[in-house]
N, C-alpha and C positions, 0 to 999 in steps of 0.2 A: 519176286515181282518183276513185270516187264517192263516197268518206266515208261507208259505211255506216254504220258506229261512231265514236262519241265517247266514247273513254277517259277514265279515270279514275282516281287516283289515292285508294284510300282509306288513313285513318289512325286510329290508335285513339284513343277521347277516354281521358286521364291527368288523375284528380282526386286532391283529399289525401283522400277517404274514402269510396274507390268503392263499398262496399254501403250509406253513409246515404242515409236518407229521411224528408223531414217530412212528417209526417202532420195535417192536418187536420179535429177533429172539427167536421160541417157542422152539427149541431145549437150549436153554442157559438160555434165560429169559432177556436177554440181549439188552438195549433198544437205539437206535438210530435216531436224530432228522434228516429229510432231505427234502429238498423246493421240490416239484412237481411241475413241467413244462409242457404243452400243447405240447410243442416240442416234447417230449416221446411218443408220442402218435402215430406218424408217419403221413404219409401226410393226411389231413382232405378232405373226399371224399363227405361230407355232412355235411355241417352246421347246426346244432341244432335250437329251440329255445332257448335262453337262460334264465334261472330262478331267473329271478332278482323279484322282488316285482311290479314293473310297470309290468308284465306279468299275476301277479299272480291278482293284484289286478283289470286288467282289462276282465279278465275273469270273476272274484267275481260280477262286475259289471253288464258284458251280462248274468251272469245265475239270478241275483236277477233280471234282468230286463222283463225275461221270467217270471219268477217264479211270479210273481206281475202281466202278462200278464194272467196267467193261472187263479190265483186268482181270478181275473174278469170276467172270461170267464166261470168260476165256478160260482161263485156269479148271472151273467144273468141266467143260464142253470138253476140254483137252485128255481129262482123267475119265471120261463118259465114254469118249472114243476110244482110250486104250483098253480100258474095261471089254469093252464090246470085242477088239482084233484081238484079245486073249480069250476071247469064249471064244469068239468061231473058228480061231486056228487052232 
């Protein structure tokens, strides 16, 4: 095989307070921690995919599964060609 694809395993990062954020005013330097909310966002006109790891990883999936398709398809075309420059030589 030619290893077109390098897999991957992705996973989700898990904190104790996955919407905090500290904010930093640049004029002071002065640091402040505050939760972020979806709410702030205003009304949602379009739902995303969302970027969880079952996303990522089933992607990872359909591209190696190509990727290994193409491999093959390389591999006959390559033995089709040699085929072929032993007949005509």
């Amino acid at each position: 095989m030619m290893n077109l694809f390098q897999d991957k395993q992705w996973i989700d990062t898990e904190v104790q307070y996955p919407g905090r954020r500290e904010l930093t005013d640049i004029q002071t330097g002065e640091k402040k921690r505050v939760d972020v909310r979806r709410a702030a966002e205003g009304i949602v006109t379009q739902e995303g995919i969302p970027c969880y790891s079952e996303t990522f990883n089933d992607l990872e999936y359909r591209i190696k599964r190509y990727a290994y398709e193409m491999e093959d398809i390389m591999q006959k075309c390559s033995r089709l060609l040699n085929d072929i420059n032993r007949k005509v030589v």
